[in-house]
C-alpha positions, -999 to 999 in steps of 0.1 A, spaced: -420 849 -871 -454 840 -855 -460 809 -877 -429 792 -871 -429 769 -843 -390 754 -853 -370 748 -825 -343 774 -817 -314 766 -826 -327 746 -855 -315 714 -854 -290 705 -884 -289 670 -898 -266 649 -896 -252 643 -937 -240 608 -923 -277 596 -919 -292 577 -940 -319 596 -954 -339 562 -948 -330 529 -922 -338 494 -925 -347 483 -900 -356 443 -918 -319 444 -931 -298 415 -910 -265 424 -894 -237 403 -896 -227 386 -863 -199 404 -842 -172 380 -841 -137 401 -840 -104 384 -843 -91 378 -804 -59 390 -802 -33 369 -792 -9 380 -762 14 349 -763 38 333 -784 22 309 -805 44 275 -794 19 254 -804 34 227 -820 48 199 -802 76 187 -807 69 149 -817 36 155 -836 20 182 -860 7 214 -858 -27 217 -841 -55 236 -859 -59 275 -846 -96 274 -848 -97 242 -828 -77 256 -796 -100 270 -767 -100 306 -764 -76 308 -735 -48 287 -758 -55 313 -781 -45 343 -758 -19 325 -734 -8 298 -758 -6 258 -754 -1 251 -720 33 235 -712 39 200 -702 40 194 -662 64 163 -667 55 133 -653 37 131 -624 53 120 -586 44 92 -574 27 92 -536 52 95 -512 81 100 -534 89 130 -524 91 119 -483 116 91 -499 132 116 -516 137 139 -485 147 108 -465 178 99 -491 193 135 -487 192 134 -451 211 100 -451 237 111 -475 244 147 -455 245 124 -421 269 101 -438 291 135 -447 291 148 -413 297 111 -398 327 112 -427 336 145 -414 337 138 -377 359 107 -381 385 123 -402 386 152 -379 389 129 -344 417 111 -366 439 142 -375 433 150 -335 447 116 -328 478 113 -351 481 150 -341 487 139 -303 506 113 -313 527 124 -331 534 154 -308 565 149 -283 560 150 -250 572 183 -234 601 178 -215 600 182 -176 613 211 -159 639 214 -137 648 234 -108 682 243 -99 701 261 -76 741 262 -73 737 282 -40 720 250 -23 738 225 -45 705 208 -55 685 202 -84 651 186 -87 624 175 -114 595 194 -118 562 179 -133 543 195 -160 521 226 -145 550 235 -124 578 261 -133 609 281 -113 600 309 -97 623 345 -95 621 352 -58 615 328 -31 590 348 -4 607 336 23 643 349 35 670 327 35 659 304 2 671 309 -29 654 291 -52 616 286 -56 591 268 -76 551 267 -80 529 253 -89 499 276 -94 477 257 -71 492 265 -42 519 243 -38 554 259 -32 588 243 -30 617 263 -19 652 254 -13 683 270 9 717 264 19 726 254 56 757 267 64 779 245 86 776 209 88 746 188 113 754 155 127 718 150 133 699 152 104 672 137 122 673 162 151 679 191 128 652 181 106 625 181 135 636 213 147 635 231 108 600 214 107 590 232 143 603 263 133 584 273 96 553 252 117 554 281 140 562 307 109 544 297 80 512 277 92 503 286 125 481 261 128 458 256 160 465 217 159 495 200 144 504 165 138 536 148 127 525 127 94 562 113 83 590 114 99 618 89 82 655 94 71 660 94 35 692 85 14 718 111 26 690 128 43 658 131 68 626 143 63 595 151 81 555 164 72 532 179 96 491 185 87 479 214 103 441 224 109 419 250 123 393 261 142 382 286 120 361 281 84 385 302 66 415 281 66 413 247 57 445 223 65 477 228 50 505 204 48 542 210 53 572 193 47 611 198 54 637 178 37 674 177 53 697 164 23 738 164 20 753 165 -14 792 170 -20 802 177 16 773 203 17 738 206 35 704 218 19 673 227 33 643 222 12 605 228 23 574 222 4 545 242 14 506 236 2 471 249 12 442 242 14 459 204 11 446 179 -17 458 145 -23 471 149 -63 487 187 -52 502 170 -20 512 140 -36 529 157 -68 548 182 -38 565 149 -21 571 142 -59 593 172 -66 609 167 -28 622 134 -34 635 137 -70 663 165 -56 698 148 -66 
């Protein structure tokens, strides 16, 4: 078609169109209904209901906004924090003082433990042992029979001396010479007691030494009679202390 200048593909109209606008004609302002997101909890408890139109828009989509309660003073809260801490020292103060008193009465109340006792019917002796101190099995040197220790290296052993000794004194000096030689070996020896004792004698020798290895040891030998027979003990202790050596003449002289 030569005299047809329509546009291909013709253009079909839309039947929704108005065939004619107007343009003059006023619109009604857009004002849609905001939708609410929240639960409404608008009305207080002590009053009425507010109006919905007077609420802001953000009451309208969150709600009222609740009530922050009354406000804290300044420095209320550091008192605050300071009143705990006092009453959680006062529990652990509480706590401590019960807990040293139970200790106490415990102690108290507690018997004392009983002291041990060494014996030996071979010998015909028995002595008191203080606490930290207990019998031993086997006495490591020959001839004793008996043994205690005290894990601190004191040793108190005890033998029978067959036959009878007129001198105690000289026999005891000549005992004491003998283990010197055997048991501490000393490079220099001295004589610290030498006394007689109730039906007895008894003598202690220090013993030191050249070298830094050994440091002195102290030795002494007890010559006792008890029911028409003799006993030998010796107390042995190194390096020598004053509480281990004194606690060793302790257990010598209690023999009965």
């Amino acid at each position: 078609m030569e005299g047809d200048h329509r546009a291909w593909p013709p253009r079909r109209r839309r039947t929704e169109e108005p065939d004619e606008l107007d343009w003059d004609a006023e619109e009604e302002p857009w004002n849609p209904r905001i939708k609410r997101t929240a639960g409404r909890g608008l009305e207080p408890e002590d009053g009425p209901r507010p109006s919905w139109e007077s609420l802001p828009p953000s009451a309208r989509l969150y709600g009222a906004p609740a009530d922050p309660g009354p406000r804290v003073p300044h420095g209320a809260w550091r008192r605050r924090a300071a009143s705990v801490l006092a009453m959680v020292l006062a529990v652990v103060l509480a706590s401590g003082l019960v807990a040293g008193l139970v200790v106490a009465v415990l102690r108290f109340a507690a018997p004392e433990p009983e002291p041990g006792r060494l014996s030996d019917s071979l010998a015909g002796v028995r002595m008191t042992l203080p606490a930290g101190w207990q019998e031993g099995r086997v006495p490591p040197v020959t001839g004793f029979t008996s043994v205690a220790r005290d894990g601190g290296g004191a040793i108190v052993m005890a033998r029978p001396v067959p036959g009878s000794a007129p001198d105690l004194a000289k026999a005891t000096k000549e005992a004491a010479e003998r283990y010197s030689r055997l048991l501490l070996k000393g490079d220099r020896v001295s004589v610290v007691e030498d006394e007689p004792i109730a039906q007895g004698h008894t003598r202690a020798l220090r013993a030191t030494y050249d070298d830094v290895v050994n440091r002195p040891a102290y030795l002494r030998v007890t010559l006792v009679t008890r029911n028409g027979r003799t006993a030998l003990l010796l107390g042995l202790i190194q390096p020598e202390q004053n509480a281990g050596r004194q606690a060793l003449d302790a257990v010598m002289s209690s023999v009965r």
